[in-house]
C-alpha positions as CSV (number, residue, x, y, z in Angstrom):
1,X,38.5,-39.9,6.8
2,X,37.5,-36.4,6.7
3,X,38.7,-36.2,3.1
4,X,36.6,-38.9,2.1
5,X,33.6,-37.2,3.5
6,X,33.4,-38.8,6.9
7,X,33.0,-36.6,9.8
8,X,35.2,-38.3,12.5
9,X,35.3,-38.4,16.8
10,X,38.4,-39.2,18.8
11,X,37.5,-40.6,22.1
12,X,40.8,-41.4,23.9
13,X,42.2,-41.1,27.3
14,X,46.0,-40.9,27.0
15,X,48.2,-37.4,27.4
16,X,47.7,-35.8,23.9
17,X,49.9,-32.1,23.1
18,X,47.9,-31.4,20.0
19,X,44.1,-32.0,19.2
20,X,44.0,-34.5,16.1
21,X,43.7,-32.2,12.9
22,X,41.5,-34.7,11.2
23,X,38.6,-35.3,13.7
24,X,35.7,-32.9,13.7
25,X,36.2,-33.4,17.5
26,X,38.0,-35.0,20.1
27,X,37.0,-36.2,23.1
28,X,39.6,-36.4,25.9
29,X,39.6,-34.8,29.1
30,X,43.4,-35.1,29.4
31,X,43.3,-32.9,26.2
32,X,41.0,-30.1,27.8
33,X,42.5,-27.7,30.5
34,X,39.2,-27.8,32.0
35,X,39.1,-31.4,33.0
36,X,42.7,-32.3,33.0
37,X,43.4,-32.2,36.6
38,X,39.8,-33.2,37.3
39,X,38.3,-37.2,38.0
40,X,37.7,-37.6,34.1
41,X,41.1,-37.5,33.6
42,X,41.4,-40.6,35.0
43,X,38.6,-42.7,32.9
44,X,39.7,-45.2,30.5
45,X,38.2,-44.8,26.6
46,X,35.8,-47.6,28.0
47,X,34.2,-45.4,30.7
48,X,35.0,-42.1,28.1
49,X,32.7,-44.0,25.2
50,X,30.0,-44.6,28.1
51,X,29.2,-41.7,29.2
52,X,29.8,-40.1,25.8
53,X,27.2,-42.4,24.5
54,X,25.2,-41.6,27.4
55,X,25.1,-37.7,26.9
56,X,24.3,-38.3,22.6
57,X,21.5,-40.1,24.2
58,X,19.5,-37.8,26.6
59,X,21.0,-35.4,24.0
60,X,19.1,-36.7,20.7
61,X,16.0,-38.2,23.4
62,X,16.6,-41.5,22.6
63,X,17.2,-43.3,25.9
64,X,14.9,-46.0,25.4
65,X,17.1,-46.9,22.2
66,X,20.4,-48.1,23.8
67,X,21.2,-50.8,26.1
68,X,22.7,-48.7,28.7
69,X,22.9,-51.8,31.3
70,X,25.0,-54.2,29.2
71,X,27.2,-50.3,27.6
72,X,27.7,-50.2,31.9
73,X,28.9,-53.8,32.5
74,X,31.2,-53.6,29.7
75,X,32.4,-50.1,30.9
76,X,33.2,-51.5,34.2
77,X,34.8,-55.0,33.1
78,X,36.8,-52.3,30.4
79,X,37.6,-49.9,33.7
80,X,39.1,-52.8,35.6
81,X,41.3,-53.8,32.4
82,X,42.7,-51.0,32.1
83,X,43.9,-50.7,35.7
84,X,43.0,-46.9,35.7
85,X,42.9,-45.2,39.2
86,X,39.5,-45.3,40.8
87,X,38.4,-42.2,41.9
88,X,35.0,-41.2,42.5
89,X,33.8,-41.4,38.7
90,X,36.1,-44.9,38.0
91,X,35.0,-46.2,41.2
92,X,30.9,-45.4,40.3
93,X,31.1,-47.2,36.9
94,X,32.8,-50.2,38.3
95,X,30.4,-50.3,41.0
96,X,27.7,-50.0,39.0
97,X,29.2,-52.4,37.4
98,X,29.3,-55.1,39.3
99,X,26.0,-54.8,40.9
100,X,23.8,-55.3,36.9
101,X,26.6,-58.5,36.9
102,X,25.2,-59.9,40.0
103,X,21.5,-58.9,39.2
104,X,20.0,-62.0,36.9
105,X,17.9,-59.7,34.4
106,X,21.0,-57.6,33.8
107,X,23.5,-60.3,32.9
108,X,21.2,-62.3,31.2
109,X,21.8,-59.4,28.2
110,X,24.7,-60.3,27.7
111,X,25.4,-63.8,26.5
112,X,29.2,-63.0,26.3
113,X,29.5,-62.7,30.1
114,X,27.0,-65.3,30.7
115,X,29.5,-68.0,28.9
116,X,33.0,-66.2,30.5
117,X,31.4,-66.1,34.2
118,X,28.6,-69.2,34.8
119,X,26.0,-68.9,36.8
120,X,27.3,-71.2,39.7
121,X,25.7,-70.0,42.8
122,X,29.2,-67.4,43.6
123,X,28.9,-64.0,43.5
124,X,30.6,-62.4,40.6
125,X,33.2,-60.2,42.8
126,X,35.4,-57.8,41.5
127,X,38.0,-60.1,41.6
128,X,36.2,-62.7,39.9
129,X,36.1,-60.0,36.6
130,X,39.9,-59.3,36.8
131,X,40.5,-62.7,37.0
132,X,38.2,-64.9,35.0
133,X,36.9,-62.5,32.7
134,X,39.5,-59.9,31.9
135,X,42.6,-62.4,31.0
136,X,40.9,-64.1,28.6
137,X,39.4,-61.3,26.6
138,X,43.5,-60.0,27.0
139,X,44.4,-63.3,25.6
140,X,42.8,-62.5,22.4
141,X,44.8,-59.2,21.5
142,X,47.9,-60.5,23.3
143,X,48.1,-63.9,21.0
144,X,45.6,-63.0,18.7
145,X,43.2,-60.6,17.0
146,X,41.5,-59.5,19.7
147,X,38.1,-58.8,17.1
148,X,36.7,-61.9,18.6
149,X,36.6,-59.8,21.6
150,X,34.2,-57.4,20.6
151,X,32.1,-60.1,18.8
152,X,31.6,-62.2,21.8
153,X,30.0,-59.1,23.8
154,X,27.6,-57.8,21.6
155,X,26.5,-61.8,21.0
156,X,22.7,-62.5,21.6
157,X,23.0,-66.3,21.1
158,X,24.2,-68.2,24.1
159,X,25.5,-71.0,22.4
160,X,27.8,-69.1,20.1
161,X,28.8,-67.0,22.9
162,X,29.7,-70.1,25.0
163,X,31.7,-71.5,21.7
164,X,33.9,-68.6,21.5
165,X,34.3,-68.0,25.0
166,X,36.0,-71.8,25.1
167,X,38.5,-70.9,22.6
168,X,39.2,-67.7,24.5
169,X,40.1,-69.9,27.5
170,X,41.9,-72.3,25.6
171,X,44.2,-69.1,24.3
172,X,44.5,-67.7,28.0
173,X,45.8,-71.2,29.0
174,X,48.7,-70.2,26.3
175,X,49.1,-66.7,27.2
176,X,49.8,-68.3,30.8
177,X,52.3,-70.8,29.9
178,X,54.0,-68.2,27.4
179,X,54.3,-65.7,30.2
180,X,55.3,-68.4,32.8
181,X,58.1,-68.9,30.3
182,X,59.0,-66.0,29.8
183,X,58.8,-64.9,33.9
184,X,61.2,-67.8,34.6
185,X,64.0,-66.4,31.6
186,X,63.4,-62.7,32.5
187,X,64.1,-63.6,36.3
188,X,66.8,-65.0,35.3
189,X,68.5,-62.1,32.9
190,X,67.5,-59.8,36.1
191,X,68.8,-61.3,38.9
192,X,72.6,-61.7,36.7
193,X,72.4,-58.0,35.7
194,X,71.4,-57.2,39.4
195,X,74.7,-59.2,40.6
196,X,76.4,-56.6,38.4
197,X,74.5,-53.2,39.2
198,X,73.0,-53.8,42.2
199,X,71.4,-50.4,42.3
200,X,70.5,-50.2,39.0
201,X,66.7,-48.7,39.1
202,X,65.1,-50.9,36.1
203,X,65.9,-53.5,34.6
204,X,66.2,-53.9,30.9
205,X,65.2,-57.4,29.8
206,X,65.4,-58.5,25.9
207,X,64.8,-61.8,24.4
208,X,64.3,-63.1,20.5
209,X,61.6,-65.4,21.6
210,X,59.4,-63.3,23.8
211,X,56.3,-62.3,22.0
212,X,55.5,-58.5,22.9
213,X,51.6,-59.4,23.3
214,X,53.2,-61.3,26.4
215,X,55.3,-59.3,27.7
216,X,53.3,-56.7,29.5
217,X,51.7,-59.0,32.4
218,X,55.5,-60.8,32.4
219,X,57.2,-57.6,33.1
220,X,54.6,-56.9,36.4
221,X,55.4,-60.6,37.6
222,X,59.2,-59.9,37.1
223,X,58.4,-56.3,38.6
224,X,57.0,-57.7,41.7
225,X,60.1,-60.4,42.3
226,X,63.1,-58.5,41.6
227,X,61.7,-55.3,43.5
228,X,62.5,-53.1,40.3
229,X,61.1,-51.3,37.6
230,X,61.1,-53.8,34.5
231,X,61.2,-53.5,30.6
232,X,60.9,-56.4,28.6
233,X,61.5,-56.6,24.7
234,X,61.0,-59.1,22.4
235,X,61.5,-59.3,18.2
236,X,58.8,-57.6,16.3
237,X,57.5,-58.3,12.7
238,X,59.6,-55.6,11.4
239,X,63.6,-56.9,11.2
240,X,65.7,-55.0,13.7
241,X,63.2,-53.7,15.6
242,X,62.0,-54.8,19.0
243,X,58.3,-54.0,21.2
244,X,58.2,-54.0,24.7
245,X,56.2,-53.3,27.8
246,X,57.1,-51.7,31.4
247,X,56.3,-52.1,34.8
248,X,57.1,-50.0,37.5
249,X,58.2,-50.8,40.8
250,X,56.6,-49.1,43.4
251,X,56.4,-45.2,43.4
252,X,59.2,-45.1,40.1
253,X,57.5,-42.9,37.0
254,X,58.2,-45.1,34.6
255,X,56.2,-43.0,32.0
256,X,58.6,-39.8,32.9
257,X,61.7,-41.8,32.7
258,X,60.5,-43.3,29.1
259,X,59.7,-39.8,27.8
260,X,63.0,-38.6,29.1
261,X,64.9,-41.5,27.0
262,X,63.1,-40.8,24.5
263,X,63.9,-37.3,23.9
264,X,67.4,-38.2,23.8
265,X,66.7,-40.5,21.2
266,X,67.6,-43.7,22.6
267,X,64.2,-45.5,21.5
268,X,61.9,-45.1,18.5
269,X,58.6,-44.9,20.5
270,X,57.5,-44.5,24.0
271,X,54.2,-43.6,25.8
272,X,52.1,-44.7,28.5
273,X,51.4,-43.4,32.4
274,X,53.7,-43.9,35.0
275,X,53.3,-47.5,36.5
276,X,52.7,-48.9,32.8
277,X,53.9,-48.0,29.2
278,X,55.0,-49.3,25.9
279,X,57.8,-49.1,23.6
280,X,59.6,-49.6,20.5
281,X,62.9,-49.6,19.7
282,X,66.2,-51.2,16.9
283,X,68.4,-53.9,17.5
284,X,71.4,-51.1,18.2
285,X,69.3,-49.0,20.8
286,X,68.8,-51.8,23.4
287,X,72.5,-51.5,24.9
288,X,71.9,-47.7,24.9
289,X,68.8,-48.3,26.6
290,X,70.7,-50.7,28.9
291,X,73.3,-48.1,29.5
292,X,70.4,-45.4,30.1
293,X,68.7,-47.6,33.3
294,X,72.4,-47.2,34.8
295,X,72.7,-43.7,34.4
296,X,69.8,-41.7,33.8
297,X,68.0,-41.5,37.8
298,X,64.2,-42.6,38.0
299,X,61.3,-39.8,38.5
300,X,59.3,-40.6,41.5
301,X,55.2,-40.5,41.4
302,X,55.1,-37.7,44.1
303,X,51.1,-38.8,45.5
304,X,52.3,-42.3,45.0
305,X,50.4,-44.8,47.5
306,X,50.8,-48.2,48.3
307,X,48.6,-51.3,46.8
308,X,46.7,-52.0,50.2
309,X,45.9,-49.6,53.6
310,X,45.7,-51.0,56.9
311,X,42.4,-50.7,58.3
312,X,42.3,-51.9,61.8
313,X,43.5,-54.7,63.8
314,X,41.8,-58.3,63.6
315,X,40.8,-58.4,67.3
316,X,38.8,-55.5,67.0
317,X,36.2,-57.1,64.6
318,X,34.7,-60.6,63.5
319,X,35.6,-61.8,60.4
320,X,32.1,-61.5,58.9
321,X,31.7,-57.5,60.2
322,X,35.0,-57.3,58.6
323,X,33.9,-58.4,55.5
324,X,31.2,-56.3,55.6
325,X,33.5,-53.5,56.0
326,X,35.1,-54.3,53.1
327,X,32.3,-54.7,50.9
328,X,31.4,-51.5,51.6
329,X,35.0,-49.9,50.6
330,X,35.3,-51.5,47.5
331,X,35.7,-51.7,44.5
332,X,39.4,-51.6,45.1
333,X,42.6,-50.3,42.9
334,X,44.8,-46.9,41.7
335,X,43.3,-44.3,44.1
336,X,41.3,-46.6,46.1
337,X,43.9,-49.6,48.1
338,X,43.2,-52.9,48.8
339,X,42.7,-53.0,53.1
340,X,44.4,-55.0,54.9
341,X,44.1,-55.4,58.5
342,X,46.8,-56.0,60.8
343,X,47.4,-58.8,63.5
344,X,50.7,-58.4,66.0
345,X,53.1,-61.4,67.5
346,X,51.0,-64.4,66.3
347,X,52.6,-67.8,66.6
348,X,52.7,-70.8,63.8
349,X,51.1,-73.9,65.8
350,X,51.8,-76.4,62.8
351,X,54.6,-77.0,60.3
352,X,53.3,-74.7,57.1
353,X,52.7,-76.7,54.0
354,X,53.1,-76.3,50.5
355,X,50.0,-75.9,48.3
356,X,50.3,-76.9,45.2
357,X,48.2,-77.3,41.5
358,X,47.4,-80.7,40.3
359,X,50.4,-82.2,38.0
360,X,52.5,-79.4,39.6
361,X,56.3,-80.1,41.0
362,X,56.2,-75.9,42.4
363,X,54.4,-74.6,45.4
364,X,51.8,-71.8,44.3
365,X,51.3,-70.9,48.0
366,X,52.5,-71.8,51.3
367,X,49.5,-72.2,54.2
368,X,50.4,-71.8,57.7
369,X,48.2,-72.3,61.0
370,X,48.9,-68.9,63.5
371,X,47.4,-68.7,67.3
372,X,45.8,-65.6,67.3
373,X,44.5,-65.4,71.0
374,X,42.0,-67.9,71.8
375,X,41.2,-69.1,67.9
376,X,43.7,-70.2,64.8
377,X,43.5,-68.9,61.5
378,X,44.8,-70.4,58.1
379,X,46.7,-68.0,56.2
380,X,48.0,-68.8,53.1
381,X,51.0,-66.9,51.2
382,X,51.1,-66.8,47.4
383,X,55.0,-65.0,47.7
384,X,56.3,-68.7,47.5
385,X,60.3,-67.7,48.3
386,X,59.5,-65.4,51.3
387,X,57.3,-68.2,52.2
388,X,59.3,-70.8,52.3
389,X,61.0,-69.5,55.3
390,X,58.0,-69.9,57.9
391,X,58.8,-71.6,60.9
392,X,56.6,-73.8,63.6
393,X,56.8,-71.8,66.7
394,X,58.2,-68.9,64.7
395,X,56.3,-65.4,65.9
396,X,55.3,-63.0,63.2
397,X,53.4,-59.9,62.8
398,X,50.9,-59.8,59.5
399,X,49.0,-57.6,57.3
400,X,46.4,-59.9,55.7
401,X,43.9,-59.3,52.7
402,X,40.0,-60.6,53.3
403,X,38.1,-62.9,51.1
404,X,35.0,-64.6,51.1
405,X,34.4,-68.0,48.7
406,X,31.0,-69.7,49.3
407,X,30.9,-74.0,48.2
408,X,27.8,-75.4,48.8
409,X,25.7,-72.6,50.1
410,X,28.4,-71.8,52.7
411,X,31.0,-69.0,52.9
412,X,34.6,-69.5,54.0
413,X,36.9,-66.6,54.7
414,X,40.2,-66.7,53.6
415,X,43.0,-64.7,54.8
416,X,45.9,-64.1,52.7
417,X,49.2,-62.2,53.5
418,X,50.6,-59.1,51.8
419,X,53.3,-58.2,54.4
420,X,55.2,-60.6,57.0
421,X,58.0,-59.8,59.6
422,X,59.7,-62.0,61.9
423,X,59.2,-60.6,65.5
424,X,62.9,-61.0,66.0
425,X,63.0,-61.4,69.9
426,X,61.0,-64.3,70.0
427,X,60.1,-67.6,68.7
428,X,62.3,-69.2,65.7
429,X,63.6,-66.7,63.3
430,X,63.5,-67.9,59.7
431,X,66.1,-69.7,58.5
């Protein structure tokens, strides 16, 4: 660009050695001894480009002549894509966020999230963006160009908006039953290579018919069942050569490990941070790589902290001051954990029961009804294998997420589990 005449800026937030030779600037605080270490290291090039834009703004006087509220709702929706840690600066943008999405004026700016989230009386939670808002806009660069994505929020018409935010959905609704697919096979390849190298520290998954926009969420999923690190590979354009996502598992650096393999040559490209990353690699480098997982030991994230922080026990608060304690913690993610609050030696007073989707054969969730002192609560458990094994009469202790979904003007909590143990003296153990 610069030898066509084009002064160029690089606004990025991945590790960098070298400051890109062609740009008239770059803008990247993991670039910068200054702020490496610092809270901007952690924005994503969504929250970089805001407050970039932001500063050329007040810079050049010309507040009044961009639409910061709709450049902050994107920031935030982009923030919570990215799955960046959120620290103080991460954690201000996405709040921001979320509050111009609930306000009526602010949203109404933007016909893109208008069609993706519909006005239906629910307040747009964070949740709500990471799960109705940001797989479909996904969809698009997973399947698709994702172009679409960027024409859909700077829309002004509704209607148009609305039209392409359908055939978003109807792509997500792919992307879902390609990474089902591709869950159930990859499951499968683990759980036989496990049987062999039962301590192997990640798993190296390959298949001819995975497509690599898919295999990044399918690699968490497999991530989360087979309690190990996953990479998952499938054909590229090019013949012979293969793309691929990982997953870590817990506190494993996956982004380490990567750069280590790929100083010994044993892929053609790797990069990424250490719970997430991307690859490349031929046909003749995948047993190598296989070979690599058995022998080369996994770098741990030394500050690594779990997904959710116990808070407090249930009996010491309602479940609507609860609620509001949580509120008030949030947004949650990296560097800020989901609570969960604790309940000791609780009983099943019914049989648990499957729930299931409509047209389904499989369980998405088991429910069970626990005695908690003098009131029951309904807990539901989406880890469907672990959950089969509930028990009437069986006692357990819980750490249980908080939500709040209002039908009808009214708001239900809902109490989900994210760690169960049998209280082994007592009751009926699992079978």
């Amino acid at each position: 660009m610069r030898s066509q005449g084009v002064d160029t800026i690089v606004v990025d937030h991945h590790p960098c050695t070298t400051l890109a030779t062609a740009a008239v600037a770059m803008v990247n605080p993991k670039a910068h001894q200054a702020t490496a270490g610092s809270d901007l290291a952690d924005l994503c090039a969504a929250g970089l480009a805001l407050l970039f834009c932001a500063h050329l703004a007040a810079e050049w006087n010309c507040d009044k002549r961009w639409d910061h509220v709709t450049a902050t709702m994107i920031a935030g929706i982009g923030t919570l894509a990215d799955a960046v840690p959120l620290s103080a600066v991460n954690r201000a943008i996405v709040k921001s966020a979320l509050q111009l999405i609930n306000t009526p004026s602010a949203r109404q700016r933007c016909a893109g999230l208008q069609a993706l989230v519909p006005d239906d009386g629910q307040p747009i939670s964070q949740r709500r963006v990471e799960f109705e808002v940001v797989p479909p806009l996904n969809a698009l660069g997973r399947l698709d160009s994702a172009d679409p994505g960027v024409l859909l929020l700077t829309k002004d018409d509704i209607a148009e908006a609305e039209s392409i935010a359908t055939r978003f959905r109807e792509l997500n609704e792919s992307r879902k039953a390609i990474q089902q697919s591709i869950v159930v096979q990859g499951v499968a390849q683990g759980r036989k290579l496990l049987e062999k190298h039962p301590t192997i520290p990640v798993l190296v998954l390959a298949h001819p018919d995975w497509l690599p926009g898919v295999v990044g969420p399918a690699a968490s999923r497999i991530a989360e069942q087979l309690e190990r690190s996953a990479i998952l590979l499938g054909l590229d354009k090019d013949p012979g050569k293969w793309k691929g996502s990982c997953r870590s598992c817990k506190a494993d650096n996956l982004g380490a490990w990567l750069r280590n393999v790929k100083q010994q040559g044993l892929v053609e490209r790797a990069g990424g941070h250490a719970a997430d990353a991307g690859l490349s690699v031929r046909t003749e480098q995948i047993c190598q790589l296989r070979t690599a997982a058995k022998e080369l030991p996994m770098p741990q994230v030394e500050d690594y902290e779990p997904e959710y922080e116990v808070i407090g026990d249930l009996s010491e608060l309602r479940a609507n001051e609860w609620m509001q304690v949580i509120e008030a913690l949030g947004p949650f993610g990296s560097g800020n954990p989901m609570p969960a609050i604790s309940v000791q030696d609780v009983v099943i007073c019914k049989d648990p029961t499957e729930l299931k989707s409509n047209g389904s054969a499989e369980p998405w969730a088991w429910k069970a009804d626990f005695t908690v002192g003098k009131q029951i609560i309904s807990v539901i458990w989406r880890e469907v294998e672990k959950a089969a094994q509930w028990r009437k009469g069986g006692h357990y202790d819980l750490e249980l997420e908080l939500t709040t979904k209002r039908f009808h003007g009214r708001t239900f909590v809902n109490w989900s589990v994210v760690r169960c143990s049998p209280v082994s003296c007592k009751g009926v153990m699992p079978g």
